[in-house]
N, C-alpha and C positions, 0 to 999 in steps of 0.2 A: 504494500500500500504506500502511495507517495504523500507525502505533508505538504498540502498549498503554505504556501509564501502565507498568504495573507493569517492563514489560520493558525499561523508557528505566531506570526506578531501576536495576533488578539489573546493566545495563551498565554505570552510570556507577562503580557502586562495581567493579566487576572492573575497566575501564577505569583508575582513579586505582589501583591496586593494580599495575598492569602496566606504565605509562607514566612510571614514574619513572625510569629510565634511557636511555640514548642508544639513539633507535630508528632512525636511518638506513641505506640497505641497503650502507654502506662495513664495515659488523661484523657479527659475528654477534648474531642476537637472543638465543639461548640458547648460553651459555658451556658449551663442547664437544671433548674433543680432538679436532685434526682426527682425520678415520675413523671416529670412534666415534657410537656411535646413544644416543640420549638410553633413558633406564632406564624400561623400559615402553613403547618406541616399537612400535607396531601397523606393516605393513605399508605401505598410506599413506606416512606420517612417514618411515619407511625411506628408501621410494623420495623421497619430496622431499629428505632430506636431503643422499640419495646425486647426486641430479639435480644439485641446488645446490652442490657441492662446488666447482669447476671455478669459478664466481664467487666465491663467498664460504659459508661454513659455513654450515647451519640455515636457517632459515627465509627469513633475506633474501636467501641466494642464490636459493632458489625466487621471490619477490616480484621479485627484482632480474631473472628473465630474462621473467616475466610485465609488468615495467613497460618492457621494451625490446622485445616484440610490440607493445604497445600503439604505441609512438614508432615501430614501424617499420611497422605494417601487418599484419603476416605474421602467418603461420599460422593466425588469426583467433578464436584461443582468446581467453577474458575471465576476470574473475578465479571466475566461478561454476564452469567448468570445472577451474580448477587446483583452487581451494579443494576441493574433491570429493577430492584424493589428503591430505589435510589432516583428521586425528584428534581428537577431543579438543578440548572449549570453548575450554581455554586456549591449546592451539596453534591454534586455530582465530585469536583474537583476535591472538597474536603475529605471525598471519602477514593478516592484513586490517593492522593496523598496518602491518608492514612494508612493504607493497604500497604503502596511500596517500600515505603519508609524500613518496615521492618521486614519486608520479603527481600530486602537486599542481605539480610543476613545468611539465607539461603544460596547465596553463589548466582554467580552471572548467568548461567544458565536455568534455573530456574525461573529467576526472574523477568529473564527476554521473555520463557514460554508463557509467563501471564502478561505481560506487554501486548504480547501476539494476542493474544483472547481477546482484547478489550475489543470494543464493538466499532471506534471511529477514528480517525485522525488525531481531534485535539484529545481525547484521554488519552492516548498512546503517547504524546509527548507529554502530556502529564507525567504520565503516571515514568518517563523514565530521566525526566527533570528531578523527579521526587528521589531516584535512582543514584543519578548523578550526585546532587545534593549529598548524601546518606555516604558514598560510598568516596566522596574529595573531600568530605567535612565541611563544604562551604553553601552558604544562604544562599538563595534565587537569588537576592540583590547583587549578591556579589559572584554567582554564574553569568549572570548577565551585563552585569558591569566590566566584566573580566574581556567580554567581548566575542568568545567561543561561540557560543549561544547563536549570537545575532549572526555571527561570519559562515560556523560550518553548520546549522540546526542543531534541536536538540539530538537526534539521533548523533550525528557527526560528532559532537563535542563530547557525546558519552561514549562511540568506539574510539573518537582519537585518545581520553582521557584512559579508556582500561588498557588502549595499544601501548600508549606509552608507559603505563606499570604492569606490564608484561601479564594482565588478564587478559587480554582478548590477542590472537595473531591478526599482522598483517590484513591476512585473506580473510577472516573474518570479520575484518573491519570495513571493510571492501564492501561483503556480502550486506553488511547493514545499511552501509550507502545505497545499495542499491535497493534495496526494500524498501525505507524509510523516507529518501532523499530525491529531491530533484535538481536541474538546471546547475548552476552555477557553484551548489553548495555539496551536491554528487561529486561532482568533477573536481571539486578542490579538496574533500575528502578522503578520493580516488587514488587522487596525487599525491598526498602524504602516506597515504598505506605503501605506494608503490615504492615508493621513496625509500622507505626504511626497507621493504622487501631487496628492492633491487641490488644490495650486496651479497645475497647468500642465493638472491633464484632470481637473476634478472630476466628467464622466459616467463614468469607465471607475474612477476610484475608487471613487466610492459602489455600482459596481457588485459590486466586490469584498465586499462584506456581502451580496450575495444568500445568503439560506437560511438566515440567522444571526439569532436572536431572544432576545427577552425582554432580561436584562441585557447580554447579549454583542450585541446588536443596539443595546442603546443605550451600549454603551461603545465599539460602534464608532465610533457617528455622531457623540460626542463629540468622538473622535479628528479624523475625518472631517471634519468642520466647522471645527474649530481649524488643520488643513493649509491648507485655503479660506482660512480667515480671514488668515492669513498673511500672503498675498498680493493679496486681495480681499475685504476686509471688506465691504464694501456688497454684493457678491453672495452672499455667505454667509451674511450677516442677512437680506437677503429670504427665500432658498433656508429657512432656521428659523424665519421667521415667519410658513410655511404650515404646518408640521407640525402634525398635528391635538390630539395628546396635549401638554395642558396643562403637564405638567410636565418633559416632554424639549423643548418648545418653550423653556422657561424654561431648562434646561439648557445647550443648545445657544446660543441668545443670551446666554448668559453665559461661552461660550470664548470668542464672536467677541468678545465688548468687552473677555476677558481677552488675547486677540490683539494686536486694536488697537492698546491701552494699551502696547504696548510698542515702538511706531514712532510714536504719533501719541496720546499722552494727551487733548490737548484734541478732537480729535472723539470717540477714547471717550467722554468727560465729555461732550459733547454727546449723542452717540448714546444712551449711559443715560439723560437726563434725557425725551428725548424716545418712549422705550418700552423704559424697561427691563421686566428678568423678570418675570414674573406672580409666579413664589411667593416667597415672603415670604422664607425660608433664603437662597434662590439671590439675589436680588437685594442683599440686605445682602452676601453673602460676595463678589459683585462689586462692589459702593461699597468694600468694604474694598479688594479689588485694585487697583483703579482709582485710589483713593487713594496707595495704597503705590507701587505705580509710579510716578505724575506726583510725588508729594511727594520722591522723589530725586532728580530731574531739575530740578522747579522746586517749592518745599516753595512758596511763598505764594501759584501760583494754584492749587494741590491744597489746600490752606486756605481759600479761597475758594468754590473749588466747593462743598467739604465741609460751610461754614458755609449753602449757600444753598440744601442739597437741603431739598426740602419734606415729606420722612416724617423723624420723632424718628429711628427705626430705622437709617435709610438713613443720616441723620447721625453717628449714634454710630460705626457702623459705619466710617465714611470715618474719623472723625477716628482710632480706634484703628489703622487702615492707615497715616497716616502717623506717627503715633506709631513704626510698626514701624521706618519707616525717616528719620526726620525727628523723632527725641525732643527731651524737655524734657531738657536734659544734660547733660556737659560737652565732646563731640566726640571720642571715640577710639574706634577701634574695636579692639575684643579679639581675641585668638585665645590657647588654651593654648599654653603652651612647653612642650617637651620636659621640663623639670624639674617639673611639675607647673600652673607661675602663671602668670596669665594677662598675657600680654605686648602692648602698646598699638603695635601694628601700622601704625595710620593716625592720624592728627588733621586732623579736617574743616579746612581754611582759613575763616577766620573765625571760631572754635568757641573758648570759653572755653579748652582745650586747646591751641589754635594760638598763641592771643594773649599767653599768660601766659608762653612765652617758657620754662619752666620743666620742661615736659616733651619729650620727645623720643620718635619712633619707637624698638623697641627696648627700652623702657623695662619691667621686668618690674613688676606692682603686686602688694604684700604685703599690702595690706588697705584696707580701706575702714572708714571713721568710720559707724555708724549714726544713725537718728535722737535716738539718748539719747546718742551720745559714744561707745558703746563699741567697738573698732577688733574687727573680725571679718577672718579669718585667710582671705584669698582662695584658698589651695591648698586649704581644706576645702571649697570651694561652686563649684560648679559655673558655668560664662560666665553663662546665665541669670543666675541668683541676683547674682553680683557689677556686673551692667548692672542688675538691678534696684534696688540699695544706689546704684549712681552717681547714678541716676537722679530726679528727683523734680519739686515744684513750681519752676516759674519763678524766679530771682531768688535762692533758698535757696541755704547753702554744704553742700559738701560737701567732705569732706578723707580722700585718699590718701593710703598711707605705699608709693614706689617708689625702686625700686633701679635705678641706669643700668644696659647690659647689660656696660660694664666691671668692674662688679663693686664700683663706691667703694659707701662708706657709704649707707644707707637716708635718705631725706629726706621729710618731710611737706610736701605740697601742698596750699593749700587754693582751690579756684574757688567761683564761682558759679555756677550752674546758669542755661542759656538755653535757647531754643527753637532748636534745629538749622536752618540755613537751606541748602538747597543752591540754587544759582544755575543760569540754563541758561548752558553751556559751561565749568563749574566743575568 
């Protein structure tokens, strides 16, 4: 069964509207004197609430004797059956909540097979919202705030969520996308299953994009290829360098050298030289990766390479990569503090920062000296902005005004500016 778009929206906001409070079946879900019927309760409701007494009030004593057929076997009712004595959207949802909540104690497969039972769409992602919740420890507000929710569906965010804690496999992640999922949020779904498969079975992965085209077809095979790559770079760059289209050819061999690059720099750097990407965009944006990676690991042979590619382009490109991570400097790295300023976190060893003996992790900075002298006030400007002011030509001073994080008086600092060197095992 597929989830319309629109019907995943309307749950998720009833969903976050109803899940604010303590949903397990030890209470009652609706606050009730015992004996009494909720105000406007239909026939239905009645009888559940009257059933449910004898466990617990409302709707989770109903939920609470339906999640103990399930553990025991018997009777062989599911939850599409009870739900049926069940009125009313919102009691409908209080009692699918209530139900899952504690059927996820049960094991993932039990719990899909009552998922599967329920009679329509929106209980179905109920009731595995309720799933999710239970089984990550986190509120609807904050499933849905976290942004999973909205991007892959609920189905989606609950097999990416068991894939990546090694409950659910790959393929079986696969299989729920395609049960549960449509359009845009199938295929991105598709594409992370493939992803993680693709180093250990890259045929049953790429299979997983059958029927998927146009952008979704090649966002797959992005995915798809960069999983490969991973693990097997050299079989993944051949595998993309029969692809026929010119520019998912170029594509695709630019995640595997974006792969590489992050286990083994110098064969990336060899393998681009020797057939990097046809198109011009993708090939520079991978000189830049290529660069930026090897340049923090070992900054002078990622300067080397960079000086000796043989396109302008390709060069310029590398050199601003490891500028990224390998600047003209003074070696600290920033982060905001809580108080607004940006606080000097790290200092490279070696780094005009290290050496001068003067500053310290910790150290919050008030300002930075421009190129005229005039001290600009680092809580007004943004991390950018203030790594751009540190920043400059080789050799030139630059001057700080920071405060220890004990609090004594403000001091000005003044370095020199170098070229960032990281070392390999540094």
């Amino acid at each position: 069964m597929k989830t319309p778009l629109k019907a995943g929206l309307v749950l998720l906001v009833s969903a976050t509207m109803i899940l604010g409070g303590a949903l397990l079946i030890q209470g009652p879900m609706l606050e009730k004197e015992k004996g009494s019927e909720p105000a406007g309760a239909g026939p239905g409701q009645t009888a559940a609430i009257t059933a449910g007494a004898d466990e617990n009030e409302g709707f989770a004593g109903l939920a609470a004797r339906t999640v103990k057929k399930d553990s025991s076997g018997s009777n062989g009712e599911g939850p599409e059956i009870v739900l049926a004595e069940v009125e009313g959207s919102r009691a409908r949802e209080d009692y699918v909540n209530a139900m899952f909540r504690p059927l996820a104690a049960l094991g993932v497969d039990v719990a899909m097979l009552r998922v599967r039972e329920l009679p329509d769409a929106a209980s179905q992602d109920m009731a595995m919202l309720a799933l999710l919740g239970e089984w990550s420890g986190q509120s609807v507000t904050e499933l849905v705030q976290n942004g999973g929710v909205g991007r892959f569906g609920v189905a989606g965010a609950l097999g990416l969520y068991l894939m990546n804690e090694g409950k659910m496999t790959p393929v079986q992640t696969a299989a729920l996308a395609n049960e549960f999922l449509t359009g845009q949020q199938r295929g991105t779904v598709l594409s992370r299953a493939a992803e993680q498969l693709a180093a250990t079975d890259p045929t049953t992965a790429l299979a997983m994009g059958d029927g998927l085209t146009d952008w979704q077809q090649a966002r797959f095979l992005a995915r798809f290829v960069s999983g490969w790559a991973s693990a097997s770079p050299d079989d993944a760059r051949a595998w993309a360098g029969q692809v026929q289209d010119a520019r998912t050819r170029s594509v695709l061999l630019g995640r595997v050298l974006a792969e590489e690059v992050k286990v083994n720099p110098t064969s990336a750097a060899e393998a681009f030289l020797a057939a990097p990407p046809e198109d011009a965009q993708i090939r520079e944006r991978t000189a830049r990766q290529i660069a930026a990676n090897w340049a923090a690991k070992d900054t002078v042979a990622a300067m080397q390479w960079a000086n000796n590619l043989p396109e302008g382009n390709d060069r310029e490109s590398a050199q601003r990569g490891i500028s990224s991570t390998a600047p003209v400097g003074i070696g600290a790295r920033l982060s905001r503090g809580e108080d607004g300023l940006p606080v000097l976190q790290e200092l490279v060893p070696g780094s005009p920062a290290s050496a001068s003996g003067q500053l310290r992790s910790g150290d919050r900075l008030l300002a930075v000296s421009d190129a005229s002298g005039t001290w600009v006030n680092s809580r007004d400007r943004s991390i950018g902005d203030v790594v751009g002011l540190i920043q400059g030509d080789a050799q030139t001073p630059v001057s700080i005004q920071v405060q220890s994080a004990d609090g004594s008086a403000p001091r000005v600092v003044t370095l020199r500016r170098e070229q960032i060197i990281h070392r390999p095992g540094s």
